[in-house]
C-alpha positions in Angstrom: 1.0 0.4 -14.3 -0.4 0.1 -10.9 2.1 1.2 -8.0 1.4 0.7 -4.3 1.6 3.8 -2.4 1.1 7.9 -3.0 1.9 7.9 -6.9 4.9 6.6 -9.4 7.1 9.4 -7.4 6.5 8.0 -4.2 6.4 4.4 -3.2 6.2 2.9 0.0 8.7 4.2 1.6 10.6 7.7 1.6 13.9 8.6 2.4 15.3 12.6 3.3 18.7 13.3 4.2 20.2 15.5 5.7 24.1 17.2 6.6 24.4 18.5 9.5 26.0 21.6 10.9 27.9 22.2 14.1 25.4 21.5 16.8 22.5 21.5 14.8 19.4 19.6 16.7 16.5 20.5 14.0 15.7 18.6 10.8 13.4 20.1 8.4 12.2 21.1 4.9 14.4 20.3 2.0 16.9 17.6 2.1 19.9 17.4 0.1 17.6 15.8 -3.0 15.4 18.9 -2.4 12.5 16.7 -1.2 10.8 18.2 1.9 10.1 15.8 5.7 7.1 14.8 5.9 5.7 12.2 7.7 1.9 11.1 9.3 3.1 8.7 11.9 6.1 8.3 13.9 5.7 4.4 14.1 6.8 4.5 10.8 9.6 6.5 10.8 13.4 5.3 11.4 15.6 8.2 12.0 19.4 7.3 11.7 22.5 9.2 12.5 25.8 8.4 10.7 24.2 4.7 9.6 23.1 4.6 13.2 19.7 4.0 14.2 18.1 6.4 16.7 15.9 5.4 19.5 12.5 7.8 19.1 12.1 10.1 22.6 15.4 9.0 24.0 17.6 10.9 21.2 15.0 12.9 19.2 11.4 13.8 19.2 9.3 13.9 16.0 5.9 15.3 16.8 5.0 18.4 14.3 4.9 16.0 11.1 7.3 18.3 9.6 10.7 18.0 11.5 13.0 15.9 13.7 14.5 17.8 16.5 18.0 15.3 17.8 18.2 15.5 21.6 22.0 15.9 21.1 23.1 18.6 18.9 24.9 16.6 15.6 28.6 17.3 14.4 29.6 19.3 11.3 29.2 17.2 8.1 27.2 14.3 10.2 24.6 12.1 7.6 21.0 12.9 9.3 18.8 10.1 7.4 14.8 9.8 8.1 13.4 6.5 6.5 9.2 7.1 6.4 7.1 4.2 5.6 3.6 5.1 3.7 0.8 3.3 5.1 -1.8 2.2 2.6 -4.9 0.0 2.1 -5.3 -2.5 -0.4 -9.4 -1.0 -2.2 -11.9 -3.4 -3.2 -10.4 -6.4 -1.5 -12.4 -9.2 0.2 -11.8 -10.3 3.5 -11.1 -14.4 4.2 -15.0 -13.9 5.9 -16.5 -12.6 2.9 -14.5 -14.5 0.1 -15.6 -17.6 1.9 -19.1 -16.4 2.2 -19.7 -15.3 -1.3 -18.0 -18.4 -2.9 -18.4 -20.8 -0.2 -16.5 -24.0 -0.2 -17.9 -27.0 -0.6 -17.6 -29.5 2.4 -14.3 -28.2 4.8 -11.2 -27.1 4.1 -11.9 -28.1 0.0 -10.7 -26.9 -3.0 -14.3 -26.9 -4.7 -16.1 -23.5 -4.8 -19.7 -23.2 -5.5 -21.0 -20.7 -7.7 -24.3 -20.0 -8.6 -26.5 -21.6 -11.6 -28.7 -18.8 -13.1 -28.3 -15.7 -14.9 -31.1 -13.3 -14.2 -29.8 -10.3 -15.4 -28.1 -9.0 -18.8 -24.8 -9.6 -19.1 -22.5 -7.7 -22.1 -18.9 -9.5 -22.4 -16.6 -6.9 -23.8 -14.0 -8.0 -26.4 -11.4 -7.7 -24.8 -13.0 -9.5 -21.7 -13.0 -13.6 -21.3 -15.7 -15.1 -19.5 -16.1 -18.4 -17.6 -18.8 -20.1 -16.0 -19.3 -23.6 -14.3 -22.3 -25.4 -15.7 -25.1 -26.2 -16.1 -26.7 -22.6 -16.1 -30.2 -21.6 -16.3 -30.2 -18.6 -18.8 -33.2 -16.4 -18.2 -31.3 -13.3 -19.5 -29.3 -11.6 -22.2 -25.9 -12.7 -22.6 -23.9 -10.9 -25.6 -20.7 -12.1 -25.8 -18.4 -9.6 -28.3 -14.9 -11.6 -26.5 -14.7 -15.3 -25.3 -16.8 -17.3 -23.3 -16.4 -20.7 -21.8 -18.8 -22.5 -19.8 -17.2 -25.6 -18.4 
């Protein structure tokens, strides 16, 4: 099944917490789940205290990519929580330009695509692979077709 982000184990968005002790300021390595801080960039990276949301510089820092240091130490037993959101990139997608360019509308703003009318080169259509192509086609190629093909 295809997940978006790191892995099955890690999605697109991590969560460490921690309990404090008396006066404690740094925040790092294993959280109570035994998962360890990490993060790549502090723009995506909520750091809350008791259910309240800390403002970055004015009451910690968060530089190292490894810890969270609180500007004011915490209380015994306080909930230290770090929310990190996984930045990813969506492979082998077309942009608006090049959809557009490659199957270029017909006339503005249309619902008609064009595609093109001649197969040049060989072509294998697996079985468990469906094929469709808009006709008429000029066929100056091998086509083997072993799972469906539909030429409308």
């Amino acid at each position: 099944m295809p997940y978006i982000g790191k892995s099955p184990n890690f999605g697109v968005r991590n969560r460490f917490v921690y309990q404090a002790t008396a006066g404690q300021t740094s925040f790092s390595g294993s959280d109570s789940d035994s998962k360890s801080l990490s993060y790549t960039d502090t723009l995506y990276m909520d750091v809350y205290q008791n259910g309240v949301l800390l403002k970055p510089v004015s009451d910690y820092a968060s530089t190292t990519g490894t810890s969270v240091v609180l500007v004011t130490g915490a209380s015994l037993n306080d909930v230290v929580e770090m929310v990190v959101y996984d930045v990813f990139a969506v492979g082998n997608a077309y942009s608006k330009t090049e959809s557009d360019t490659r199957y270029p509308f017909k006339g503005n703003d249309s619902i008609i695509r064009l595609n093109g009318q001649t197969i040049s080169a060989d072509i294998t259509i697996d079985s468990d692979e469906n094929g469709v192509s808009a006709g008429p086609i000029t066929q100056s190629a091998t086509v083997t077709v072993n799972g469906y093909w539909s030429i409308v």
